[in-house]
C-alpha positions as CSV (number, residue, x, y, z in Angstrom):
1,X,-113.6,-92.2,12.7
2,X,-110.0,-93.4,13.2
3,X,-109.2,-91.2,16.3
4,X,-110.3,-87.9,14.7
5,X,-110.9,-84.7,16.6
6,X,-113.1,-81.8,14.6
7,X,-112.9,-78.1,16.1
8,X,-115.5,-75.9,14.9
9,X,-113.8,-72.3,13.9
10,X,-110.2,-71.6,13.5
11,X,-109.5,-68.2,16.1
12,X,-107.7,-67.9,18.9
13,X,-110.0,-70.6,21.1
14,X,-110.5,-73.0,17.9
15,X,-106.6,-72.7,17.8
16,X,-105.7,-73.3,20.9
17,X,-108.2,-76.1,21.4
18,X,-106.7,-77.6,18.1
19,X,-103.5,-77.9,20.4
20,X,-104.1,-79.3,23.1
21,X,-106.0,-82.0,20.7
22,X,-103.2,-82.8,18.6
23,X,-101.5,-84.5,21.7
24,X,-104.2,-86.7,22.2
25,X,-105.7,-87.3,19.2
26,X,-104.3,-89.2,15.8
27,X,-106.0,-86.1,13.6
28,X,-107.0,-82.7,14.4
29,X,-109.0,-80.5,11.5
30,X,-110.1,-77.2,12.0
31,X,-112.9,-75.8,9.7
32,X,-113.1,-72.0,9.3
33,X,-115.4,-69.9,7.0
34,X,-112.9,-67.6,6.0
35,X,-109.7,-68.3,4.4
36,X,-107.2,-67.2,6.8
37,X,-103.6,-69.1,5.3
38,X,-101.3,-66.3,5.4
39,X,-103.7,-63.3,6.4
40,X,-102.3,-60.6,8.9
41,X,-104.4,-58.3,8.7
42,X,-108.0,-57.8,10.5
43,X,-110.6,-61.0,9.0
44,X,-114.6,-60.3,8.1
45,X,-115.4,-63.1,10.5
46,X,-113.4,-61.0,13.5
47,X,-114.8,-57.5,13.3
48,X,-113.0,-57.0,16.4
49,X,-109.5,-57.3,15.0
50,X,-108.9,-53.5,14.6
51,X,-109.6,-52.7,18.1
52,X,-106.6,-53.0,20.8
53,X,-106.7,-56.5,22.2
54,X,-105.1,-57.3,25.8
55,X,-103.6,-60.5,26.2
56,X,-103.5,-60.5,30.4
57,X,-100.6,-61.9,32.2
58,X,-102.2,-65.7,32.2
59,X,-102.5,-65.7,29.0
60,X,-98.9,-65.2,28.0
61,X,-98.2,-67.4,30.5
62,X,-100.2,-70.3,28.7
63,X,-99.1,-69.6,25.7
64,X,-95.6,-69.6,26.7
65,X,-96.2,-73.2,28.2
66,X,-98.7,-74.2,25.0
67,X,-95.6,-72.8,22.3
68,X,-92.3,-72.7,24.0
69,X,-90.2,-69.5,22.7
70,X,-93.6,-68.2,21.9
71,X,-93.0,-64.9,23.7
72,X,-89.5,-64.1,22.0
73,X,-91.0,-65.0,18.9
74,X,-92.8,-62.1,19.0
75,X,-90.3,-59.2,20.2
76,X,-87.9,-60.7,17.4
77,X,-91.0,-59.0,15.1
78,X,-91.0,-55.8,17.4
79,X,-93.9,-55.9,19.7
80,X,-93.0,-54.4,22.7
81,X,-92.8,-56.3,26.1
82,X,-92.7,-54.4,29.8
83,X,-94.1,-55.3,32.7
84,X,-98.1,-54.6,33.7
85,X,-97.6,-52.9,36.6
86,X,-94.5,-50.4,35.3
87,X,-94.9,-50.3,31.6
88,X,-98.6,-49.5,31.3
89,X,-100.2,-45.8,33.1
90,X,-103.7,-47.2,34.7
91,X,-105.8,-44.0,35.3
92,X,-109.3,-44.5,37.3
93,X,-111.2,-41.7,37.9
94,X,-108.8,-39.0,36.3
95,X,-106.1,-40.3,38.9
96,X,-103.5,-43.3,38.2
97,X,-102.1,-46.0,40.1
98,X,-98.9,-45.8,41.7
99,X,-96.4,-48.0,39.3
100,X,-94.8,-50.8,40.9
101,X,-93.6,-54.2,39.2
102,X,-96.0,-57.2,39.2
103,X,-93.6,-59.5,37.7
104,X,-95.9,-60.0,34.7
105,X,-95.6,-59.7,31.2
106,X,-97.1,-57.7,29.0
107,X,-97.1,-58.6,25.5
108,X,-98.1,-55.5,23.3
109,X,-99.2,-57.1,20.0
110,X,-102.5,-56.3,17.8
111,X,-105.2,-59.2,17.7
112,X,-104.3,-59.9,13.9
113,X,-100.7,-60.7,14.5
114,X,-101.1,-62.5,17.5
115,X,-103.7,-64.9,15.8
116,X,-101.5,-65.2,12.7
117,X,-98.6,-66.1,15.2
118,X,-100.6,-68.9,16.6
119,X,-102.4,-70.1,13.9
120,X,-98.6,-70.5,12.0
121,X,-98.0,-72.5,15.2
122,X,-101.1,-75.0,15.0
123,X,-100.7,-75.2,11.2
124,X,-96.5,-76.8,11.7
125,X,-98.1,-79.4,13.8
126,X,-98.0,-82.9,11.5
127,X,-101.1,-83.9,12.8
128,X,-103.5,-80.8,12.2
129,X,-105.7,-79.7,9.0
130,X,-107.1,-76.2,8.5
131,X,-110.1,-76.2,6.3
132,X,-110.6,-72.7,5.3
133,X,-113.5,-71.3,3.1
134,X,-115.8,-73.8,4.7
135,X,-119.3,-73.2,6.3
136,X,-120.6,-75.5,9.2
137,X,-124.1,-76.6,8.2
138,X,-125.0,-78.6,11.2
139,X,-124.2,-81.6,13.8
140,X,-123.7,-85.3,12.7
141,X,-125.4,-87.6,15.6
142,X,-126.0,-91.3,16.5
143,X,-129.4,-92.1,16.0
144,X,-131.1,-91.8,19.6
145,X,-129.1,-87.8,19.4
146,X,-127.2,-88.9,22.4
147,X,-123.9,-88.5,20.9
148,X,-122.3,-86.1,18.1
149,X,-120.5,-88.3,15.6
150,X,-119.3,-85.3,13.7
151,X,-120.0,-82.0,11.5
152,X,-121.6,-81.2,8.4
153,X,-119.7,-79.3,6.5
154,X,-119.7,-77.0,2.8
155,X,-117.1,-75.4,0.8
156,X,-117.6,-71.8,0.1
157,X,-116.1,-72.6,-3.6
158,X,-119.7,-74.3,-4.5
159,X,-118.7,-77.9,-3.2
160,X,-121.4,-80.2,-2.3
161,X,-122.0,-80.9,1.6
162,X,-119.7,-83.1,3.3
163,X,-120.4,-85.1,6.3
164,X,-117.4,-84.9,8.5
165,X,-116.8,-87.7,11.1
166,X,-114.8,-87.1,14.4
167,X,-114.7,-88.9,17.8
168,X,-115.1,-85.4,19.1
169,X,-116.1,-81.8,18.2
170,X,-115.3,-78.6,19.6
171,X,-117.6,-75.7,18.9
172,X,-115.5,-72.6,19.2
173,X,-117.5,-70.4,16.7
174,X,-117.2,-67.6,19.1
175,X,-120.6,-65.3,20.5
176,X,-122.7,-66.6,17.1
177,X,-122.2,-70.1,18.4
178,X,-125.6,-72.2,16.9
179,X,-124.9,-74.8,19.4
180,X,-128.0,-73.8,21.8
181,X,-130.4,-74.0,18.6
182,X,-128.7,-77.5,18.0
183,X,-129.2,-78.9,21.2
184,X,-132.9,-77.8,21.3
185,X,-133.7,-79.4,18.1
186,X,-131.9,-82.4,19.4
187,X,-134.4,-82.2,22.1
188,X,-131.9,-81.0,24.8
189,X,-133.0,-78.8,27.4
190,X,-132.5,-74.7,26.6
191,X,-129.4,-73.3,27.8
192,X,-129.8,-71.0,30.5
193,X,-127.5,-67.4,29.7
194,X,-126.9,-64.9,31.6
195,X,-126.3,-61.4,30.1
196,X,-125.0,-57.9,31.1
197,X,-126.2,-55.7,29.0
198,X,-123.9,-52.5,28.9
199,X,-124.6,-51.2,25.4
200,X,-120.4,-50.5,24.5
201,X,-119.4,-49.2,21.5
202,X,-115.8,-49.5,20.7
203,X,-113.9,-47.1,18.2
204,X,-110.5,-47.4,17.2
205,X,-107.6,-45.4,15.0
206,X,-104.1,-46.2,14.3
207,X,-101.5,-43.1,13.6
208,X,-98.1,-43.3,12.0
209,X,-95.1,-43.4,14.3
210,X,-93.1,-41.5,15.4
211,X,-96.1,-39.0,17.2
212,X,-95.1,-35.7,17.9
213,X,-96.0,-35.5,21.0
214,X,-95.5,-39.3,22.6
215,X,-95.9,-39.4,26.0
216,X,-95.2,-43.1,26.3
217,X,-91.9,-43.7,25.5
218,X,-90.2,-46.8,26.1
219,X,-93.6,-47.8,28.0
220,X,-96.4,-49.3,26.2
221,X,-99.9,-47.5,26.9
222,X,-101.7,-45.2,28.6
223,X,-105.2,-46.4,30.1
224,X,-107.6,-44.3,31.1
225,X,-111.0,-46.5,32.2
226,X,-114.2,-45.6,32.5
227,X,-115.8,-45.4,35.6
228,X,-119.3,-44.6,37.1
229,X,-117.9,-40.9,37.8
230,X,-115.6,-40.7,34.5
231,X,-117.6,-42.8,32.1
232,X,-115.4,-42.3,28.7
233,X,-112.4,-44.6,28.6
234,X,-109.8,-45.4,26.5
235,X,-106.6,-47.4,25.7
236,X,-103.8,-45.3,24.1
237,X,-101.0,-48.0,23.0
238,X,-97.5,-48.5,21.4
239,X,-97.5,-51.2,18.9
240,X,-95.0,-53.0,16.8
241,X,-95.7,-50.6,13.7
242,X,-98.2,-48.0,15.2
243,X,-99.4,-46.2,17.6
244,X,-103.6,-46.8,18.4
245,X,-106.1,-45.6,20.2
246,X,-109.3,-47.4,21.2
247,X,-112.3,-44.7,22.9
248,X,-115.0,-46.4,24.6
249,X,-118.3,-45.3,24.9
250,X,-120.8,-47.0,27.0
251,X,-124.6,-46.9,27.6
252,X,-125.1,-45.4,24.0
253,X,-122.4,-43.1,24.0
254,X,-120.8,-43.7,20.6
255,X,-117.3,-42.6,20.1
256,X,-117.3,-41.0,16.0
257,X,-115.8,-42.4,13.2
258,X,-115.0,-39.3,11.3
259,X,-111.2,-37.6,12.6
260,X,-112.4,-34.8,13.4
261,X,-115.3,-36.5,16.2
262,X,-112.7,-39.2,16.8
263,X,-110.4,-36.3,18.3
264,X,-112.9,-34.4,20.0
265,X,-114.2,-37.3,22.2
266,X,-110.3,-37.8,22.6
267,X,-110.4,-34.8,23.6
268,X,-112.8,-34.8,26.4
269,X,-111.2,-37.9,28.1
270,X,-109.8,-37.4,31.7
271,X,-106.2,-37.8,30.7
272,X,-105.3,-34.9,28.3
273,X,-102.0,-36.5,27.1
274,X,-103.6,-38.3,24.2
275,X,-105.2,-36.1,22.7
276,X,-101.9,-34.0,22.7
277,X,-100.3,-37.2,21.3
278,X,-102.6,-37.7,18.7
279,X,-104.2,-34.0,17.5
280,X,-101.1,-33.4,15.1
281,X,-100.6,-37.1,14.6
282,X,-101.2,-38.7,11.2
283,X,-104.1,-41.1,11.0
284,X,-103.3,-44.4,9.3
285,X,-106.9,-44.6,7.9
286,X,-110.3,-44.1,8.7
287,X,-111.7,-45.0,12.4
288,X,-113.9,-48.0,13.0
289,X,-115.9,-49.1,15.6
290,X,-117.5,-52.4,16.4
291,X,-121.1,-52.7,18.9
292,X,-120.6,-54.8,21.6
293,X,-124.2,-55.1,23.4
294,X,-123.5,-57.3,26.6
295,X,-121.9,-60.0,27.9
296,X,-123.4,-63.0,27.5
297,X,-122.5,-66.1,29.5
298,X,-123.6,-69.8,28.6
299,X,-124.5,-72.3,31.4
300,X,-123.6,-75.2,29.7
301,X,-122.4,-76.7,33.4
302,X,-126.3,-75.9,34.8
303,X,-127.8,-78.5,31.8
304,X,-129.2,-81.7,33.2
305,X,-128.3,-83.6,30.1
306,X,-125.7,-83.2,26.7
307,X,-124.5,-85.4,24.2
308,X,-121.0,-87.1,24.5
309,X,-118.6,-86.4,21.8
310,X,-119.3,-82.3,21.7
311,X,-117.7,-79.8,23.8
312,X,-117.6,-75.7,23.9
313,X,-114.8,-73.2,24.4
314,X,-113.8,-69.6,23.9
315,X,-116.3,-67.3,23.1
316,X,-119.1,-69.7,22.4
317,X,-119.4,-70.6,25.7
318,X,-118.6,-66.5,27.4
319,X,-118.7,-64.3,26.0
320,X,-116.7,-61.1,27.7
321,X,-117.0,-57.3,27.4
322,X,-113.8,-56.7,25.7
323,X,-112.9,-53.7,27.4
324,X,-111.0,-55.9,30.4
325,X,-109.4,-58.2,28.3
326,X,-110.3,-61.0,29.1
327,X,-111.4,-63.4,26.2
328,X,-108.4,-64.4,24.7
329,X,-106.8,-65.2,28.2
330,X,-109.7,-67.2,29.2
331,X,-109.9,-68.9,25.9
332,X,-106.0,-70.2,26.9
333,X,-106.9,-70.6,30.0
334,X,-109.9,-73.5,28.6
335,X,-107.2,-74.9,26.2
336,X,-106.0,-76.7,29.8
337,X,-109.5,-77.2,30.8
338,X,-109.7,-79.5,28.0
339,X,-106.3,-80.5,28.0
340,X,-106.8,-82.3,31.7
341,X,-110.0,-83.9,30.1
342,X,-108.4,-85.4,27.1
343,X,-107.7,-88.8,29.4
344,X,-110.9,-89.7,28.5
345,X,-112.0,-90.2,24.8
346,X,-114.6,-89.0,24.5
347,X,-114.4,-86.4,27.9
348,X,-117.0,-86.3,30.2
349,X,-118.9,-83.0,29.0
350,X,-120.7,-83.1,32.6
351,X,-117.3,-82.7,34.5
352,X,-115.4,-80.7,31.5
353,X,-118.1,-77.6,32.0
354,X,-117.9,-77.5,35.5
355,X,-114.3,-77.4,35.7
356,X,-114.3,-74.8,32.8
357,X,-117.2,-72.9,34.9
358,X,-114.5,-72.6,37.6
359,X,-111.7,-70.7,35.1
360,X,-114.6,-68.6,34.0
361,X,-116.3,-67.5,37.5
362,X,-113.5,-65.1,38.2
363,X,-113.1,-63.0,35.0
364,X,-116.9,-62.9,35.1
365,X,-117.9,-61.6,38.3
366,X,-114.5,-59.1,37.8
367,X,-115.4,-57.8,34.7
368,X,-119.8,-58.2,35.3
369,X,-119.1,-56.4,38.6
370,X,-117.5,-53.7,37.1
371,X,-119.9,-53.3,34.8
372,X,-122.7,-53.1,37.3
373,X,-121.2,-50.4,38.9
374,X,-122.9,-48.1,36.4
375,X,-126.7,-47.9,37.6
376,X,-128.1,-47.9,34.5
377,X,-126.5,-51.0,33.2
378,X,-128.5,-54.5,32.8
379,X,-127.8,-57.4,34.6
380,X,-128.5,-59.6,38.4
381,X,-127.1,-57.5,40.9
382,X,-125.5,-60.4,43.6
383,X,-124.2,-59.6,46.9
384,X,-121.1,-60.2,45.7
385,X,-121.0,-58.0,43.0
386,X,-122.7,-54.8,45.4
387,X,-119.6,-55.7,48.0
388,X,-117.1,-55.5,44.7
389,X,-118.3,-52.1,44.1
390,X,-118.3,-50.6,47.0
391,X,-115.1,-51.8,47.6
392,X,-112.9,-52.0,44.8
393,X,-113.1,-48.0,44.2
394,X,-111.7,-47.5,47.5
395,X,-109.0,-49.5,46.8
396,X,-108.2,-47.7,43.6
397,X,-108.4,-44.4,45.1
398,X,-105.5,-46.1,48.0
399,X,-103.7,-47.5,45.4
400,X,-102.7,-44.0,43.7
401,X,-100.2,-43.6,46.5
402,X,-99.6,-47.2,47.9
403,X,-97.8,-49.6,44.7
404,X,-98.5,-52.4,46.8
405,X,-102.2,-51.9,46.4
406,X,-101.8,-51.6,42.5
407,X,-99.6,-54.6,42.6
408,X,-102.3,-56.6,43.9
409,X,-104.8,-55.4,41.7
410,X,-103.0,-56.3,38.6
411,X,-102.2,-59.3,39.5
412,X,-105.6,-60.0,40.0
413,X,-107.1,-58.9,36.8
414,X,-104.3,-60.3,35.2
415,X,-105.9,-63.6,36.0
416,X,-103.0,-65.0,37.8
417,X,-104.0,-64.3,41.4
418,X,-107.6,-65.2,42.4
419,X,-109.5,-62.4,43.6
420,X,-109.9,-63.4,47.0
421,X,-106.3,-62.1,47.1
422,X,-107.5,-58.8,47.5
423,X,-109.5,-59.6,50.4
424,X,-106.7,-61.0,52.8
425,X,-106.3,-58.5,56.3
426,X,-103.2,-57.1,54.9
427,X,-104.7,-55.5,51.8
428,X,-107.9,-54.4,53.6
429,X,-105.8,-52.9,56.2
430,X,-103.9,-51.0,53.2
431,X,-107.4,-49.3,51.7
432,X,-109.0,-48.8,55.0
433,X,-105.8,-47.0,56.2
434,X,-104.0,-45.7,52.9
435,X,-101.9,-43.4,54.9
436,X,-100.2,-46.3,56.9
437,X,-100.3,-48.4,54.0
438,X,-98.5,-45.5,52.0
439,X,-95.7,-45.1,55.0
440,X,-95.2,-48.6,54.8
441,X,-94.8,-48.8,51.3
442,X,-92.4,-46.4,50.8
443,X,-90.3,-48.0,53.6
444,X,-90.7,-51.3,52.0
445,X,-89.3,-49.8,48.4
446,X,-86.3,-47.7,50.7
């Protein structure tokens, strides 16, 4: 097998798992059902792509230390950078956040070129193959099934199958991962999953720039999001090329894809500036929209027993609801995971899912919490997650008058805080007593 690492789907996780490999392993190849050499636009196998992505604060920050430069790289091709807390409008209920700078960077680029970005990255590295147009068929194993000696693989061109050999293989097929039906059949014990079920529908239209009405400016979005009370949402952002909206509708409420629906659910958001942005703006196609049931989380660190020689990242092992942002970050954010595990060839899949259960706990109970706010959505109600919601509004409604509040928060969801952060006696002081914590504030900023 001569040293030979195998990662199962070439998006942003296989990606970034492909390299963090290629420093510890002799090859790296990366097979991919579409062909994705030189594609920038949206792919079939990421019906995602045409929505608004955010790419949180840890994430730039990973990629930044993953590919040094990266970050320039990208405002050289005019995606617009600005701060989270100064150069984005965050609107809860109607009302929005005082601004105030988090030190964290915002990187305003669409899914498609921030995935061609990286993948041109991972495909300059010497050591690292990209086999496009080619389905995975299956697991190779060692007899007794305790360890996966590699993939089978088939071109889409009408090649035979080929049995792939690798030392190790990492499924990042994203939320269709067949891993859980190949460990049962390998006589594995069922992976346990816990799911959110939230019902969102995403729908999304680009318009040609200039608008005539931009509220924006120099900024980068406006984001209006849904609540309990308010429960349409919305991202309204500047691009490199465009401008784009994103509606989301939840529990069944499906934003149209015809212009004239599209504006009218526009229309009845809380914040009455995109729709004056966008009314007379022209439409750079059709809408589309993409049905996101639930969140679906894989407890891969609960199993009692897995085979050596096959690990799980990205989406395939978490599957987020896309409206906080969270998957791509927390796919970088496993590219260490498996980076600190790559001292041991194979790695210990036992101690690589815990510690990769530890980078995911946070952006799930954040964004699961959330989502249990609404009364009618699926999912186990914890303590934690009744405390989150009874707090975390109360909080927001401070933090419309108190930028150290919404300084806080950000960092927090931007995944470089921990949320415990927003527990310390200093901030619960601040939402308890928002007048005090206003008076202080504005002294602190005179």
């Amino acid at each position: 097998m001569n040293d030979h690492a195998v990662v199962l789907g070439g998006s942003i996780a296989g990606l970034l798992a492909a390299r963090v490999l290629a420093d510890a392993y002799e090859r790296v190849t990366v097979v991919d059902r579409d062909v994705i050499s030189d594609v920038t636009g949206p792919r079939r196998a990421v019906p995602q792509g045409h929505h608004i992505h955010a790419l949180l604060a840890r994430g730039q920050q990973v990629l930044e230390e993953l590919f040094p430069g990266f970050t320039d790289e990208l405002v050289a091709q005019g995606v617009p950078i600005g701060d989270f807390g100064t150069s984005l409008s965050w609107y809860f209920n109607g009302k929005m956040i005082q601004k105030a700078p988090t030190g964290l960077v915002c990187v305003a680029a669409g899914r498609p070129l921030l995935e061609a970005h990286v993948r041109a990255r991972v495909s300059a590295l010497p050591n690292v193959t990209i086999r496009e147009g080619t389905d995975i068929r299956g697991l190779l194993t060692s007899p007794d099934r305790r360890r996966v000696i590699g993939a089978r693989i088939q071109g889409r061109d009408g090649a035979e199958e080929e049995e792939l050999a690798a030392d190790l293989v990492v499924d990042a097929t994203g939320r269709g991962s067949r891993t859980p039906r190949w460990l049962e059949e390998m006589g594995y014990p069922t992976v346990r999953e816990d799911r959110i079920t939230m019902d969102l529908t995403y729908t999304t239209c680009d318009f040609r720039a200039p608008l005539p009405f931009d509220p924006i400016g120099d900024d980068i979005a406006l984001i209006p999001v849904a609540t309990p009370d308010m429960r349409r949402g919305a991202i309204f952002a500047r691009l490199a090329d465009r401008y784009a909206v994103s509606l989301t509708g939840l529990l069944g409420d499906r934003p149209p894809t015809d212009h004239a629906g599209f504006l009218d659910y526009v229309r009845s958001l809380p914040i009455p500036e995109v729709y004056k942005a966008v009314r007379d703006a022209e439409p750079l196609g059709e809408p589309h929209s993409f049905h996101f049931p639930a969140s679906i989380r894989r407890r891969y660190d609960r199993l009692s027993r897995f085979p050596d020689g096959l690990l799980v990242t990205g989406d395939a092992a978490c599957v987020f609801n896309p409206v906080y942002g969270q998957g791509m970050t927390v796919a970088a954010m496993a590219a260490l995971v498996l980076r600190n595990h790559l001292g041991t060839k194979p790695p210990r899949p036992g101690a690589y899912f815990r510690d990769l259960a530890k980078v995911i706990d946070a952006p799930w109970d954040m964004s699961a919490g959330s989502d249990l706010g609404f009364p009618e959505v699926r999912g186990r109600r914890t303590l934690k997650a009744r405390m989150g919601n009874a707090y975390i509004p109360r909080l927001l409604a401070a933090a419309t008058s108190d930028g150290s509040l919404s300084r806080a928060f950000l960092r927090s969801a931007g995944l470089v805080d921990p949320p415990q952060t927003l527990m310390r006696p200093d901030v619960i002081s601040r939402v308890l007593l928002p007048n005090s914590g206003a008076r202080r504030g504005k002294r602190e900023t005179a």
